[in-house]
N, C-alpha and C positions, 0 to 999 in steps of 0.2 A: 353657171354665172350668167349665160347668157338669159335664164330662165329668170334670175333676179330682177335683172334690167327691166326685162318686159311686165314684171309685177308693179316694181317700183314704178314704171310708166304709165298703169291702170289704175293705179294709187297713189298719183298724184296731189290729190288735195290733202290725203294724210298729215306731211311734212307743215304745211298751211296750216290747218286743224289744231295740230301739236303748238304751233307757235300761235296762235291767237286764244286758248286754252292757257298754255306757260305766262302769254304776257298780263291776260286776267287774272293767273293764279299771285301774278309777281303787284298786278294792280290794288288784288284782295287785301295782302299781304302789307302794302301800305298803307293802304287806308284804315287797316284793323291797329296799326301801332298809335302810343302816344306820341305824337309832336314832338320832340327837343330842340333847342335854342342854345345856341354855345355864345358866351361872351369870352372877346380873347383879351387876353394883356401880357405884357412884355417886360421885363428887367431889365436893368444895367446893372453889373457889377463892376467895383471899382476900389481898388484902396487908397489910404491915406499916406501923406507922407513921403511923396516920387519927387521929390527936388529937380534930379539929374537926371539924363537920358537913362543909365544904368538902372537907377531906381525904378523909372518907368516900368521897362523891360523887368526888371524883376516883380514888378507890381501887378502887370500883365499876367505874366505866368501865374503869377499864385490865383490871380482870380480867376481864370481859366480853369485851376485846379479844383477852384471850392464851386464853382457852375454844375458840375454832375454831384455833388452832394446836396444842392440847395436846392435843386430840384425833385431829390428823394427827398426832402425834406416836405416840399411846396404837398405832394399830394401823400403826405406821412398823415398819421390822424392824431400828431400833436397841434400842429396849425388850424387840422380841420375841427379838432375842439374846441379852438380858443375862437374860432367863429360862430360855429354853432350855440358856445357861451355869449359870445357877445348881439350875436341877430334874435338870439332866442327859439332857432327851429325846430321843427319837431321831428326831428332825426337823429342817429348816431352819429359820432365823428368815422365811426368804419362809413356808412351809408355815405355821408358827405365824401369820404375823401375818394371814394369809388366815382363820381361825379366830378372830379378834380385830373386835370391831364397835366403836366410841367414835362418839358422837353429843354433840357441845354445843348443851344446850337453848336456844332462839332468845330473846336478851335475859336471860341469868339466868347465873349464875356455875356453874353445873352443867354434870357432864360423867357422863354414861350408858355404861356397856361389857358389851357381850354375850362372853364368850368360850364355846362350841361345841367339844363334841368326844364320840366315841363313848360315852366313860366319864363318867357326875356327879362321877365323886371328883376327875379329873383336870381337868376343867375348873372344880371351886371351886379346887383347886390353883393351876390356873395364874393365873384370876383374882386370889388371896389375892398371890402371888408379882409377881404384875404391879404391884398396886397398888401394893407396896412398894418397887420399882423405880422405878416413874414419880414416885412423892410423893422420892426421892433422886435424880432425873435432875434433876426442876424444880429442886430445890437447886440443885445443880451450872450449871444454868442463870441461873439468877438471883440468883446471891451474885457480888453485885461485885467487883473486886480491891480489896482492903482493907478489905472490911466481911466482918464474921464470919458474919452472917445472911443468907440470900433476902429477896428484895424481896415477895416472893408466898411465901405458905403452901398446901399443896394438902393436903386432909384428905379420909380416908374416907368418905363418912355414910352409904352404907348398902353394910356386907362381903356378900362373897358367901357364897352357901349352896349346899352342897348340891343341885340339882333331883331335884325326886320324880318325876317323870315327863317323857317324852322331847318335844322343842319340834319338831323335826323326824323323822316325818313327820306331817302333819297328816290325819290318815286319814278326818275328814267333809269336808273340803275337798277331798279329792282323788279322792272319791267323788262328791262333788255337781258335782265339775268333769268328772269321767268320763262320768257320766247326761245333763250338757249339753251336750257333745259328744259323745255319741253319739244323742241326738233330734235337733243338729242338723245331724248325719251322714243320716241316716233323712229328716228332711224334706227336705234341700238333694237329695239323691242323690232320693227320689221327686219331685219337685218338675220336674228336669231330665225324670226319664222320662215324666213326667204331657202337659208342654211339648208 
């Protein structure tokens, strides 16, 4: 052991080496990726028809309940068809909906969508386009036969924008993950020959 020590102490700059090596490897690594831009936008759900406190509460619950279906639904490639139909792009609805992230917050009527793509313009686009698809699918969903209106309302509350800057790659992440894998490249790899 004690023979380790005094290796590892004459081969000090190794560990150095490793991490400025790892952080170029993790620098390379960025800079060789395409750029993404995610534009985010937000739901409300809500139904119709709550008079009472009671009805509230029970109006509540149900939209809570339909938040994790409507989110399979957001990044399903029936919605992402009827986009792709309508912007005209030159992609699948699978391709798009791969591109498409929807999250319902845990207990809340909220529903979160990332849409990802090379271009800012094209993904508040398709965003903007989506949302307006999905608040007319839910219609179509939930307007009973013979009633004029949806049982549930889904509203924007917060549109997408524009991003100013690219979300993926994440270029000190993937530096700092480069530099720790390459020290513990340098210790693991000296460690065995030390043995």
């Amino acid at each position: 052991m004690r023979d380790a020590w005094a290796a590892l102490r004459n081969a000090w700059w190794l560990p150095l080496a490793g991490m400025l090596v790892g952080g170029l490897g993790g620098l390379a690594v960025s800079l060789a990726m395409t750029p993404l831009y995610t534009s985010h936008m937000q739901f409300f759900v809500s139904t119709r028809d709550t008079g009472s406190t009671a009805e509230a509460f029970q109006g509540s619950q149900f939209s809570q309940e339909r938040v994790a279906s409507y989110a399979r639904l957001l990044d399903g490639e029936e919605i992402a068809g009827r986009v792709v139909a309508r912007l005209g792009l030159d992609m699948s609805p699978v391709e798009l909906s791969q591109r498409i992230a929807a999250t319902a917050a845990i207990d809340t009527v909220l529903i979160d969508v990332d849409v990802t793509d090379p271009s800012p313009e094209l993904a508040q686009r398709i965003a903007e386009v989506l949302g307006d698809e999905f608040v007319d699918l839910v219609a179509e969903l939930e307007t009973p036969a013979g009633r004029a209106a949806p049982l549930v309302d889904v509203t924007v509350t917060d549109r997408p924008e524009v991003a100013d800057e690219p979300s993926e790659p994440q270029v000190p992440r993937n530096i700092a993950l480069g530099v720790t894998l390459g020290l513990l490249k340098i210790i693991n790899g000296g460690s065995s020959g030390l043995c």
